[in-house]
MIDOSE-1310 file (N, C-alpha, C; in nm, 2 decimals, decimal comma, always signed):
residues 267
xxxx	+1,34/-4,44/+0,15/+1,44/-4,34/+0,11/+1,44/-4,22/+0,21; +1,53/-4,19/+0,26/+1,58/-4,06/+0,34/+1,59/-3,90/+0,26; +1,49/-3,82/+0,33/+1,49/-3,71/+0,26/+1,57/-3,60/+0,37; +1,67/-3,57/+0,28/+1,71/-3,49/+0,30/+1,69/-3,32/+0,38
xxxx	+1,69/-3,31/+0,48/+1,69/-3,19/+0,59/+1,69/-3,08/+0,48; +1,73/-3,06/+0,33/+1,71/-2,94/+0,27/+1,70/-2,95/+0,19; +1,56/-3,06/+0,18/+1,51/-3,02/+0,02/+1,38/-2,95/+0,05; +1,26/-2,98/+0,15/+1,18/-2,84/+0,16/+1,27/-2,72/+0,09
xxxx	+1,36/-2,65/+0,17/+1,40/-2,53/+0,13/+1,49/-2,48/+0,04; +1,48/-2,63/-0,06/+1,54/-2,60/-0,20/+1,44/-2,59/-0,28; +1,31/-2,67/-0,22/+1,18/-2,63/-0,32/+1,17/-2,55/-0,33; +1,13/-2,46/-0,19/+1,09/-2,28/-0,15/+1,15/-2,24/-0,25
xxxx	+1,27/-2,25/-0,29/+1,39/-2,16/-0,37/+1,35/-2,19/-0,48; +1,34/-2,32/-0,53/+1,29/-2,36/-0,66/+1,16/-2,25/-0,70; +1,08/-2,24/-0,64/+0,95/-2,19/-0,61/+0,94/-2,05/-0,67; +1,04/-1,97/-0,57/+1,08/-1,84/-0,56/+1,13/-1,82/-0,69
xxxx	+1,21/-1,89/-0,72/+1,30/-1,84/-0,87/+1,22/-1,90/-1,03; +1,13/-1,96/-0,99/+1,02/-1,98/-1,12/+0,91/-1,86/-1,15; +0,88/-1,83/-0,97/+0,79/-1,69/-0,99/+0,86/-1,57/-1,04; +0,99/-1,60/-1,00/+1,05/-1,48/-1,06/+1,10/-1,48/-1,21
xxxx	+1,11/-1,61/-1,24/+1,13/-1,59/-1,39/+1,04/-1,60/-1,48; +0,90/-1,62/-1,40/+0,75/-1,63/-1,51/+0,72/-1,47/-1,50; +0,78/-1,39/-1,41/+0,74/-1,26/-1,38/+0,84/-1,16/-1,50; +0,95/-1,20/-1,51/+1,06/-1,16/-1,61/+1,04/-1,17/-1,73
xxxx	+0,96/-1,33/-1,80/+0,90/-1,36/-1,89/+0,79/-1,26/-1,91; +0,71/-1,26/-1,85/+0,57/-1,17/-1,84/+0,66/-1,03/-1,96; +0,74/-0,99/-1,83/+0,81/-0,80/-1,86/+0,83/-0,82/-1,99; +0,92/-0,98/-2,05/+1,02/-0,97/-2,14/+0,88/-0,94/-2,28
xxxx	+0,78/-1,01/-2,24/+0,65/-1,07/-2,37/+0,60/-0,91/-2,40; +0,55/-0,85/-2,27/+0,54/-0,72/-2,26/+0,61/-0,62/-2,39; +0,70/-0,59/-2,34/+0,79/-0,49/-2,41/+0,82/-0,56/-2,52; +0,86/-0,69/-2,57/+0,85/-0,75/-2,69/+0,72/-0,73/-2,79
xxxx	+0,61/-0,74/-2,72/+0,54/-0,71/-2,83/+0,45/-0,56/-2,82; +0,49/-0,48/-2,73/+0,46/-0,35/-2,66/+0,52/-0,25/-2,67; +0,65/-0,25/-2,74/+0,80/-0,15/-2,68/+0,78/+0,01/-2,67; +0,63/+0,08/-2,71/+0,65/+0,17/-2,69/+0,59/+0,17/-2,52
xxxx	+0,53/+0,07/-2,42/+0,54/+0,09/-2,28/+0,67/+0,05/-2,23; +0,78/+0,05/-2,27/+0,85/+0,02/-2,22/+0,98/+0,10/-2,24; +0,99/+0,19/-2,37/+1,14/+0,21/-2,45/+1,18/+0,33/-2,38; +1,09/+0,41/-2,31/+1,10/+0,53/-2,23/+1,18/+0,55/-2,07
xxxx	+1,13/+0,39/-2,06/+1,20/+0,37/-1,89/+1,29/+0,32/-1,87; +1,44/+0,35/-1,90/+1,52/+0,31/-1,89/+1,61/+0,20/-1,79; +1,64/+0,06/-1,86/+1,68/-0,06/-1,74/+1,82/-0,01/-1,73; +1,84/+0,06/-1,61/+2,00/+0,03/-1,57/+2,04/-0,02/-1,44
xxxx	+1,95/-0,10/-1,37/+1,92/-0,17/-1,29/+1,90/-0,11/-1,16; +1,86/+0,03/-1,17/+1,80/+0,13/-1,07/+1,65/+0,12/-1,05; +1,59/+0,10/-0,94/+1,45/+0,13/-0,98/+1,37/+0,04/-1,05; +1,42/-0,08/-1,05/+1,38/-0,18/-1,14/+1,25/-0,25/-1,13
xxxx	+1,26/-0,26/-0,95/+1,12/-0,31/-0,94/+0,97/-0,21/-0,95; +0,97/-0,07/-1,02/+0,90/+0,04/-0,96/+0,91/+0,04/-1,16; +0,98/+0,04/-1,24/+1,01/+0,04/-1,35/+0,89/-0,05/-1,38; +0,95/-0,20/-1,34/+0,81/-0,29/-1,43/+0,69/-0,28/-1,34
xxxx	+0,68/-0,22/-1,23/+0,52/-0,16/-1,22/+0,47/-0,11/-1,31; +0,51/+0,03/-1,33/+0,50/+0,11/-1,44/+0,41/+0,05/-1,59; +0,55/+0,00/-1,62/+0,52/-0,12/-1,79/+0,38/-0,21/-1,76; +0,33/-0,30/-1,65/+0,26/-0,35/-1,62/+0,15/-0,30/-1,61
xxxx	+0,13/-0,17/-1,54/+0,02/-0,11/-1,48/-0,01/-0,03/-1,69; +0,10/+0,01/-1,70/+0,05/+0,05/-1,87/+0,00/-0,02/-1,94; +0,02/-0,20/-1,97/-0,03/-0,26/-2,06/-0,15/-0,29/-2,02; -0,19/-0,31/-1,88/-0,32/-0,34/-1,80/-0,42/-0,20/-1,85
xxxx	-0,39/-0,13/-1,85/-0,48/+0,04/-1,91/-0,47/+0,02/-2,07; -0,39/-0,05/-2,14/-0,37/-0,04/-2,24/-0,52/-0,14/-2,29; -0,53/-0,28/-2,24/-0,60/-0,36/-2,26/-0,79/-0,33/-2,21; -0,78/-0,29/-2,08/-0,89/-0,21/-1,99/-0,95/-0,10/-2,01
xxxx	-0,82/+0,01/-2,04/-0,90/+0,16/-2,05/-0,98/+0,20/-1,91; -0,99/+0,09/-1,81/-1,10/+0,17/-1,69/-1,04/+0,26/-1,57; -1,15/+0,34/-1,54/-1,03/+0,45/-1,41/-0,97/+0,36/-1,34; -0,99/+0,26/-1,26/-0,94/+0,22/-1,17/-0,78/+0,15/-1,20
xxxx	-0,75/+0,10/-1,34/-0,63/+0,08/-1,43/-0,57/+0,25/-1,44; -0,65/+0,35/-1,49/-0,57/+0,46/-1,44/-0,50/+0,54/-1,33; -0,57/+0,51/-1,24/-0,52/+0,50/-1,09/-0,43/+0,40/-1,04; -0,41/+0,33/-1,06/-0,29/+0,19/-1,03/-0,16/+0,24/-1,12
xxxx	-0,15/+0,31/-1,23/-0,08/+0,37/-1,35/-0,04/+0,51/-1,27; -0,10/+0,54/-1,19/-0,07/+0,68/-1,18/-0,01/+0,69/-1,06; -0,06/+0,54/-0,95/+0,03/+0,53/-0,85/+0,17/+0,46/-0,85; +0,23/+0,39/-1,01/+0,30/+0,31/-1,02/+0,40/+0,39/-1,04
xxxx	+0,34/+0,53/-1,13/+0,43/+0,67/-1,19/+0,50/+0,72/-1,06; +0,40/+0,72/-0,98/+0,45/+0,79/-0,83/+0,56/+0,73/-0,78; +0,52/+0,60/-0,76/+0,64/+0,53/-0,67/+0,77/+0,55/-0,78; +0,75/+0,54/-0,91/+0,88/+0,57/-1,01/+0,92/+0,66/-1,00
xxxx	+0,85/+0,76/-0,97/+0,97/+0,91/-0,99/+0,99/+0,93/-0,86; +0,95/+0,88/-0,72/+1,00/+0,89/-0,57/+1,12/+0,81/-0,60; +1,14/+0,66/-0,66/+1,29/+0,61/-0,66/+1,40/+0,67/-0,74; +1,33/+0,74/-0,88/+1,46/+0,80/-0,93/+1,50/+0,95/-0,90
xxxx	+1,38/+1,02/-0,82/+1,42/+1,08/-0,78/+1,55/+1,08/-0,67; +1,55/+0,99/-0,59/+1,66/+0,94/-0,47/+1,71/+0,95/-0,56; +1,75/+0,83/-0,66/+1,87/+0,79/-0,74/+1,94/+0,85/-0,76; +1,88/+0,99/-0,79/+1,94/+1,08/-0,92/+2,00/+1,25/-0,79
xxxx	+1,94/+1,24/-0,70/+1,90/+1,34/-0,65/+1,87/+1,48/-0,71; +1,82/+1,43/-0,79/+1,75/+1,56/-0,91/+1,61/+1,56/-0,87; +1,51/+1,68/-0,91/+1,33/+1,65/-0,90/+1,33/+1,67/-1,04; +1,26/+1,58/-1,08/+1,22/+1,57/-1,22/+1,16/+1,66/-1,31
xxxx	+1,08/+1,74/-1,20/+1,05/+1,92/-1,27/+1,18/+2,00/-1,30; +1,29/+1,98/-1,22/+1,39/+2,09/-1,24/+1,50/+2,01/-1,34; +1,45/+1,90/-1,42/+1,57/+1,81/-1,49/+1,58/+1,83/-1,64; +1,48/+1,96/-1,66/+1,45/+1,98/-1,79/+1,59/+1,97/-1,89
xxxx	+1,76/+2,00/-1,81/+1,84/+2,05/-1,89/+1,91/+1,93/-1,89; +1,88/+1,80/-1,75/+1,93/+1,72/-1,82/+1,93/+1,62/-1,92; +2,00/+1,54/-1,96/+1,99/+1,43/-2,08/+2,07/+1,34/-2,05; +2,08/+1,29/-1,91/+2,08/+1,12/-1,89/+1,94/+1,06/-1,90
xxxx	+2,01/+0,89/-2,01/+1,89/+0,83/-1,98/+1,78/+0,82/-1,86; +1,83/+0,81/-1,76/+1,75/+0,82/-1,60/+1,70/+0,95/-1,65; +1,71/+1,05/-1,67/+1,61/+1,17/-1,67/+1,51/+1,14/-1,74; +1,57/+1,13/-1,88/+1,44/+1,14/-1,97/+1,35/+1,02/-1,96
xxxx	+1,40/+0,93/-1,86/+1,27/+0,84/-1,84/+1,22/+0,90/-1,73; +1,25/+0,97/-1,61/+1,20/+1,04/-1,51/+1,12/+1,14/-1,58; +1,14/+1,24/-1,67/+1,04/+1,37/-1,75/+0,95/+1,27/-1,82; +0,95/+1,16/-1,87/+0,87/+1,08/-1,97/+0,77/+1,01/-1,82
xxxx	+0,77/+0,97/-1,76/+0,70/+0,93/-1,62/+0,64/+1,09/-1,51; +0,70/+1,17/-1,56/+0,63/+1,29/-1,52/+0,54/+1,35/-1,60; +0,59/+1,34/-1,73/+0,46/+1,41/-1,83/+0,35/+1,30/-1,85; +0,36/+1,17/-1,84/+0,23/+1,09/-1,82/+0,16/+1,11/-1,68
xxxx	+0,23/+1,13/-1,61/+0,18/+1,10/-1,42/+0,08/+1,27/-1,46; +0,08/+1,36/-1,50/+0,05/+1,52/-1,53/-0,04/+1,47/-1,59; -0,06/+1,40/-1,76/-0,16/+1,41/-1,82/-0,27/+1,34/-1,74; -0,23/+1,22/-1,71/-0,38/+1,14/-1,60/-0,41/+1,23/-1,52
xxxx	-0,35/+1,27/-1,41/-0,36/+1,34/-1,34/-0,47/+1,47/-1,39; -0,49/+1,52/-1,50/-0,58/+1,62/-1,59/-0,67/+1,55/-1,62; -0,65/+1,43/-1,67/-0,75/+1,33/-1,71/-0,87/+1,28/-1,61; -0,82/+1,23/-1,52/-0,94/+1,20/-1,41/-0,97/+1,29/-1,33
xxxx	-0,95/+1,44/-1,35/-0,97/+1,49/-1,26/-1,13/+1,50/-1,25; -1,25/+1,46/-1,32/-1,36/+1,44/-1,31/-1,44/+1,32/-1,30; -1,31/+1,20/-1,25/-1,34/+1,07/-1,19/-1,47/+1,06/-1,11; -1,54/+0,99/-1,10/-1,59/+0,92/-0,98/-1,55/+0,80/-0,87
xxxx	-1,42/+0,76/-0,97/-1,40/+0,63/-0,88/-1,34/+0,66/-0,79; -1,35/+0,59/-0,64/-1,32/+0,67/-0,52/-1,20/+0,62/-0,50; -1,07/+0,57/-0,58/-0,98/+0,59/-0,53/-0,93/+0,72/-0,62; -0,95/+0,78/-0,76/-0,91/+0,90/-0,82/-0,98/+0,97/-0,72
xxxx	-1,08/+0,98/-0,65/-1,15/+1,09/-0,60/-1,02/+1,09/-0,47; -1,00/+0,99/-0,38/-0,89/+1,02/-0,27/-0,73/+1,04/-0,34; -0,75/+1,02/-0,44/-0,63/+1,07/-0,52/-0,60/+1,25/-0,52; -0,70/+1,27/-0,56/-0,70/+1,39/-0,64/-0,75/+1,48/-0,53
xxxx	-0,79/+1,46/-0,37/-0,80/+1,49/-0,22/-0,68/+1,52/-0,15; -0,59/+1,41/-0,19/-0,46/+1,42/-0,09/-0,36/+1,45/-0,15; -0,36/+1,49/-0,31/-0,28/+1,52/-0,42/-0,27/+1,69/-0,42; -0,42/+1,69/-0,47/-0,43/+1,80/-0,52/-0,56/+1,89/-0,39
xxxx	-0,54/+1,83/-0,32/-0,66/+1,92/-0,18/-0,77/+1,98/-0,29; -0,84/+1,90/-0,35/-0,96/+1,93/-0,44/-1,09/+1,90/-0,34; -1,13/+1,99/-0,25/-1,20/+1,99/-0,22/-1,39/+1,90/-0,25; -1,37/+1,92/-0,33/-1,56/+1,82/-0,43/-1,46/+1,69/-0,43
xxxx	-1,34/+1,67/-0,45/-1,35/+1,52/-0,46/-1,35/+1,46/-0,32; -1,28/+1,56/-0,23/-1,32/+1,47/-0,11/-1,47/+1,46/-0,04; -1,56/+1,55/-0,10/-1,67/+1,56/-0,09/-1,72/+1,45/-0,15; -1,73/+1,43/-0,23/-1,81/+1,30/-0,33/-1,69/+1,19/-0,26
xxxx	-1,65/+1,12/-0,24/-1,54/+1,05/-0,16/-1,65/+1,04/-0,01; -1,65/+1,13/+0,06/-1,77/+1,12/+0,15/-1,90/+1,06/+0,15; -1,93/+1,08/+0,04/-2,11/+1,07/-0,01/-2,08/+0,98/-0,01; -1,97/+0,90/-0,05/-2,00/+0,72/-0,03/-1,96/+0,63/+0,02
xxxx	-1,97/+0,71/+0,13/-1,96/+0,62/+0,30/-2,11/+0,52/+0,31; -2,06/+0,41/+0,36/-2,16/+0,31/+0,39/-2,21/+0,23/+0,25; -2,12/+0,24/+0,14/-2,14/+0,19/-0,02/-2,09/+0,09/-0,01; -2,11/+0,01/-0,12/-2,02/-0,09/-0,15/-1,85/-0,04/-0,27
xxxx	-1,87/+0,10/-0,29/-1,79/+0,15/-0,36/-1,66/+0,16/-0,28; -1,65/+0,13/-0,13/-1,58/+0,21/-0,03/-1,52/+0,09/+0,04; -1,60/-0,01/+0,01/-1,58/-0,17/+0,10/-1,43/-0,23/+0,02; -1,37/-0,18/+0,07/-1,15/-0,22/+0,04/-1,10/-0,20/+0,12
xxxx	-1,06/-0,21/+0,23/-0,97/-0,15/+0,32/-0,90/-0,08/+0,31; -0,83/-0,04/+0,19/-0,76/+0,08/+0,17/-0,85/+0,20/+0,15; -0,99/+0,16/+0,11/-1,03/+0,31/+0,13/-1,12/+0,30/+0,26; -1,16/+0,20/+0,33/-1,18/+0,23/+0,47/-1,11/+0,28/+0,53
xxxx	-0,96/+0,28/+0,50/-0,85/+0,30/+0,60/-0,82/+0,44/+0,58; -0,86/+0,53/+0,43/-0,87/+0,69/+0,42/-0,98/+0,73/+0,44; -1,11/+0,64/+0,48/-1,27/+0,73/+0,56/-1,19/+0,72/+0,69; -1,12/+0,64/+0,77/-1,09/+0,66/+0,90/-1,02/+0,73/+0,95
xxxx	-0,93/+0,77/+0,83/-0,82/+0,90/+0,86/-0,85/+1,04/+0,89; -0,96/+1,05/+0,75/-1,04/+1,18/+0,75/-1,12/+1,21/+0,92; -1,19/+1,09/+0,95/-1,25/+1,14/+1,08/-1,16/+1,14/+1,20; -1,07/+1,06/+1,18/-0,91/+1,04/+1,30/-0,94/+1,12/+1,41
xxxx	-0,97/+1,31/+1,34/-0,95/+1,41/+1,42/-1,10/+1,46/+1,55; -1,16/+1,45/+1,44/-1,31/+1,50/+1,46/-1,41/+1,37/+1,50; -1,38/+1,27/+1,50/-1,45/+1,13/+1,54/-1,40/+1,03/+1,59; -1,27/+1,00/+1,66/-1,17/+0,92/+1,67/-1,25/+0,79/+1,67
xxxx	-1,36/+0,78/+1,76/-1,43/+0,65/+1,76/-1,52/+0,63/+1,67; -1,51/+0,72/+1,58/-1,62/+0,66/+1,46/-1,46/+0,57/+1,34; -1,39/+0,65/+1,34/-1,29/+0,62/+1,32/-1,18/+0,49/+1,35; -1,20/+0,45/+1,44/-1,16/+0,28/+1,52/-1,28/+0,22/+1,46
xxxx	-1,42/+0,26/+1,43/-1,47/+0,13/+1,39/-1,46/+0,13/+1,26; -1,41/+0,24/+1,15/-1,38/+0,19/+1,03/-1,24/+0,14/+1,04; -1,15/+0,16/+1,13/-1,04/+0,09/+1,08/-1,06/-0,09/+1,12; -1,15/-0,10/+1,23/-1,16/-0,29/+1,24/-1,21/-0,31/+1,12
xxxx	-1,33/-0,24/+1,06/-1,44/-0,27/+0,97/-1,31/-0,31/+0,82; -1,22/-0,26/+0,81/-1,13/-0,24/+0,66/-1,02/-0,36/+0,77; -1,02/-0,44/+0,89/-0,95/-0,55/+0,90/-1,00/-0,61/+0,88; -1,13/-0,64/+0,88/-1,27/-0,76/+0,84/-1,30/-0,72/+0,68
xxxx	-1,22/-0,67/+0,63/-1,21/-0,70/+0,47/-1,15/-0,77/+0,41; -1,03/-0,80/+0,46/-0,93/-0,89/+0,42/-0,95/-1,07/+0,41; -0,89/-1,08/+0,32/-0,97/-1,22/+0,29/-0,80/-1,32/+0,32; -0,79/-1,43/+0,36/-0,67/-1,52/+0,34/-0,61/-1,52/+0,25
xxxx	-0,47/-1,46/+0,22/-0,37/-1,42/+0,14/-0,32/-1,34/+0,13; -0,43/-1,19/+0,17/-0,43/-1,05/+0,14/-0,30/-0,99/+0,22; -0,31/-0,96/+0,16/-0,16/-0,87/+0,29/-0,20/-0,74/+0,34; -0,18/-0,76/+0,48/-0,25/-0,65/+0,54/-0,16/-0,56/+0,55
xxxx	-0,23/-0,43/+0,50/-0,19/-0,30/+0,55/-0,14/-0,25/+0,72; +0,01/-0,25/+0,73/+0,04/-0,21/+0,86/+0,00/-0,07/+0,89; -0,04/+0,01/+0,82/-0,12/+0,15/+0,85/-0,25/+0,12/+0,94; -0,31/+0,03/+0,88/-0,44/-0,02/+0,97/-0,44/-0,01/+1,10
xxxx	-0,32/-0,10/+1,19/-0,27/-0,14/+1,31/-0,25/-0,05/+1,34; -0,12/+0,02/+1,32/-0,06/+0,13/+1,37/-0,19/+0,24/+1,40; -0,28/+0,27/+1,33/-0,37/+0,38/+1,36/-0,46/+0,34/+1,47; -0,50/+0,16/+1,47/-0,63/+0,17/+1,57/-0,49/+0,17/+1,69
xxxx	-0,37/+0,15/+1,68/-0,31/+0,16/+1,78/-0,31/+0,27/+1,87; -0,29/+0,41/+1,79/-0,26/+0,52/+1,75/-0,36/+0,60/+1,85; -0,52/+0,52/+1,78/-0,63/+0,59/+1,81/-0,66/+0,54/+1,94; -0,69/+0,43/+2,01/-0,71/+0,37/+2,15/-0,56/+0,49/+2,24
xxxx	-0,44/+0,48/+2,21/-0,35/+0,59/+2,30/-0,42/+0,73/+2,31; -0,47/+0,79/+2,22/-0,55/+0,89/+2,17/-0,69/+0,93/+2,28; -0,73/+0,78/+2,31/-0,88/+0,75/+2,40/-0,84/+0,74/+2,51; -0,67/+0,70/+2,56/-0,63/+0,64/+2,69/-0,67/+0,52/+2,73
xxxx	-0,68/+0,44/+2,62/-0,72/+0,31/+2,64/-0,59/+0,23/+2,62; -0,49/+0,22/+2,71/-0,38/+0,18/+2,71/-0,38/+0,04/+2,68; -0,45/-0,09/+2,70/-0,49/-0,16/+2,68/-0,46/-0,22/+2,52; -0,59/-0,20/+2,49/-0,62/-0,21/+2,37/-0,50/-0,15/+2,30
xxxx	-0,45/+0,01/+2,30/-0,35/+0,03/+2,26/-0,22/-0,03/+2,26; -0,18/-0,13/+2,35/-0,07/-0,22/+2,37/-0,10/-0,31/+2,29; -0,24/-0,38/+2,32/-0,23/-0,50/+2,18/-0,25/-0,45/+2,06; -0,30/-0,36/+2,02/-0,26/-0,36/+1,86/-0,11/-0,32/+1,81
xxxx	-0,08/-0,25/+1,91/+0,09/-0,25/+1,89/+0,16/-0,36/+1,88; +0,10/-0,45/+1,98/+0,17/-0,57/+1,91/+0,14/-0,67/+1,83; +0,00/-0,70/+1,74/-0,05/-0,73/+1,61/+0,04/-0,64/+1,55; +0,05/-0,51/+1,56/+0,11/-0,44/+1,41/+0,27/-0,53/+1,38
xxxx	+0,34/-0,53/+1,50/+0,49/-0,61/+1,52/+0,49/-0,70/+1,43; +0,36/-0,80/+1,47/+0,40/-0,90/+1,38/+0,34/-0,91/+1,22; +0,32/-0,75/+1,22/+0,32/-0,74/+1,05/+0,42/-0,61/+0,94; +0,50/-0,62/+1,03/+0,60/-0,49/+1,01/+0,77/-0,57/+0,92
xxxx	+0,78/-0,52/+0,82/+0,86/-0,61/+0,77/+1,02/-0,55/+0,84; +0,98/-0,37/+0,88/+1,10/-0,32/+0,91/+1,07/-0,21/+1,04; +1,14/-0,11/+0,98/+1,14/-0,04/+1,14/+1,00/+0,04/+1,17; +0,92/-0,01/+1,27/+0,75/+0,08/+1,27/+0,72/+0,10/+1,44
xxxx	+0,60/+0,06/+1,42/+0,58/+0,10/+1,57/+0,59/+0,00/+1,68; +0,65/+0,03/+1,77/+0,69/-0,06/+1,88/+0,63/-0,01/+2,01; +0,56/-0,13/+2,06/+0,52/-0,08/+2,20/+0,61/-0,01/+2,32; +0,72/-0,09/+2,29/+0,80/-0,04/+2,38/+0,84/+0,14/+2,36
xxxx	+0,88/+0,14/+2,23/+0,92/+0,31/+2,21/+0,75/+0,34/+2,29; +0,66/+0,34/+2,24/+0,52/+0,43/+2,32/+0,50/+0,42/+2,43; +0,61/+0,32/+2,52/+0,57/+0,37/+2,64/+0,46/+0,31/+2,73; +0,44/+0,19/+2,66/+0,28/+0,16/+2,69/+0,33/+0,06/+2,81
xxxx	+0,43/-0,01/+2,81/+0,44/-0,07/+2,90/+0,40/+0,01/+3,08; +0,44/+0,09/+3,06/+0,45/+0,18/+3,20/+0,30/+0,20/+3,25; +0,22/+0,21/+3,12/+0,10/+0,22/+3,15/-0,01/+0,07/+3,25; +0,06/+0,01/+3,18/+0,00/-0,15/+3,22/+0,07/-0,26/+3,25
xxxx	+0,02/-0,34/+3,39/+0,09/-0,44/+3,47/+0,12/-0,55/+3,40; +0,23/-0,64/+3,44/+0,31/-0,77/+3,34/+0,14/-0,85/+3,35; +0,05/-0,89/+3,45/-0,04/-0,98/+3,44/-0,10/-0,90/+3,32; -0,16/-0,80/+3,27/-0,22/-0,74/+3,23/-0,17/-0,76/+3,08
xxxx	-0,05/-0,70/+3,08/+0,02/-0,77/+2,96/-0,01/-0,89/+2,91; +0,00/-0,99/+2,97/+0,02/-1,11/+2,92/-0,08/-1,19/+2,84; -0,25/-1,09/+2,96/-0,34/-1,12/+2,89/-0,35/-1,08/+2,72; -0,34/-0,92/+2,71/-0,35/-0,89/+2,60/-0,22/-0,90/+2,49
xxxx	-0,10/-1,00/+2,54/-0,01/-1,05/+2,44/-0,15/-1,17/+2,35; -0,25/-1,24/+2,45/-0,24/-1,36/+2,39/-0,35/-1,32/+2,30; -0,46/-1,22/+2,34/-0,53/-1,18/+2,25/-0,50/-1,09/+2,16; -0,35/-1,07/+2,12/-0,30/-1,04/+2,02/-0,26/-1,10/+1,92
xxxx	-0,25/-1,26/+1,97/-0,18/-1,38/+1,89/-0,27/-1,42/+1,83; -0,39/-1,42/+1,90/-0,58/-1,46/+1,84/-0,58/-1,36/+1,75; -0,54/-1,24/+1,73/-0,60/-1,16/+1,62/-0,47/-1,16/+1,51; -0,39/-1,14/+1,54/-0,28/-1,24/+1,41/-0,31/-1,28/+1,36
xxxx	-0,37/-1,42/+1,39/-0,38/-1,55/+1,34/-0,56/-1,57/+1,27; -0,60/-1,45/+1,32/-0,73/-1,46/+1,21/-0,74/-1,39/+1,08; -0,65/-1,27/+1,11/-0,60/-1,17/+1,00/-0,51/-1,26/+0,90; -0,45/-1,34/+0,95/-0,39/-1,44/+0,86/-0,49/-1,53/+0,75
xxxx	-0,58/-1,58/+0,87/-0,68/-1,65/+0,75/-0,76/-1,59/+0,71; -0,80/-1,44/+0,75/-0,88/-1,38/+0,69/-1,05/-1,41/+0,73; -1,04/-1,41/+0,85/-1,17/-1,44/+0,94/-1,18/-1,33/+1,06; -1,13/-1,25/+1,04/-1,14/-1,14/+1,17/-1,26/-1,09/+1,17
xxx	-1,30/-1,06/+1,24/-1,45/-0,99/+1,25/-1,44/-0,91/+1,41; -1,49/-0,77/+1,41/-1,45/-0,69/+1,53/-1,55/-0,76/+1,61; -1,54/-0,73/+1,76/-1,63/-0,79/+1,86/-1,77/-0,68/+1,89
């Protein structure tokens, strides 16, 4: 039997549109047996994907109760009232007088994002503690956030990637080795954070290590879904010869393709 040139990519689609309707299912079971996470946030097909974060990240705290569920909730709130704020071009503090549905799910996502927000502010877990650091410049949380450097509390790449930031200024190279250390976290599947790249990029230009700064520029390329850092805007080419290039295109392609399977380990 002769298979068809597009049935692979009617599977894919097959694929795509089952995840998406076991994901819709999920929302629909949710709010069906849940409706008070859900009756506040109004579906008008605005904001929709930041909406069922929201509902999700609430039934997950609902079932949990643990900080780290309150922090996923509080960052879900965030990215919600960033999109309806666009939407609407209203700020949700100044929306008190109005009474479109989009508001009062915007003031109903602000008065919860406020109460957590009061609520953890005596967290330990170190992403409320970098929360309530870059939120609220609470100085003890970035302190205890510090203290546990070298922890297993700290081992995520997302929060290696805010110990590397903090020292960016004052340590750049202590700094490059936490940001490889948070690329040697990632495991096969994980989707890497293009902040990572872009900063040891960032940080080698910083050292004049033009080099090294060209190839992570171009590892970051091939993890950028839209418009980010490009070697070419930096300039770097000017810095370094086509042979030179060529080398570090390919050991760029080598560190791609292990970040992909999740075997990177710095040298």
């Amino acid at each position: 039997m002769t298979t068809s040139p597009l049935r692979p990519h009617l599977l894919a689609l097959s694929c795509v549109l089952t995840l998406t309707a076991c994901e819709d299912d999920r929302l629909h079971n949710i709010c069906g047996n849940h409706p008070g996470l859900c009756v506040d946030l109004v579906d008008d097909g605005w904001c929709r994907h930041e909406r069922s974060d929201v509902i999700r990240a609430r039934y997950y705290l609902q079932e949990e109760g643990t900080d780290r569920r309150k922090y996923e909730l509080m960052r879900g709130l965030e990215r919600y009232l960033q999109c309806a704020e666009h939407s609407t071009n209203i700020e949700y503090k100044r929306a008190r007088e109005q009474k479109t549905p989009r508001v009062e799910g915007m003031l109903a996502a602000g008065d919860q994002l406020a109460l957590l927000d009061e609520q953890t502010s005596a967290s330990q877990d170190p992403h409320l503690l970098l929360w309530h650091w870059t939120n609220n410049r609470n100085p003890a949380a970035r302190a205890s956030f510090l203290a546990l450097e070298g922890s297993p509390a700290l081992e995520e790449p997302e929060l290696q990637l805010a110990l590397g930031g903090i020292y960016a200024k004052q340590d750049p190279r202590k700094a490059i080795t936490l940001m490889h250390h948070a690329l040697s976290l990632y495991r096969e599947g994980d989707e890497v954070n293009n902040r990572i790249l872009t900063s040891l990029s960032t940080l080698y230009m910083s050292q004049r290590e033009f080099g090294l700064a060209y190839q992570w520029g171009k590892v970051s390329e091939s993890f950028q879904d839209g418009p980010g850092l490009s070697t070419t805007r930096m300039g770097i080419y000017h810095q370094i010869g086509k042979r030179e290039q060529d080398a570090w295109d390919k050991g760029a392609a080598t560190i791609v393709q292990q970040l992909k399977q999740g075997v990177y380990r710095p040298l």
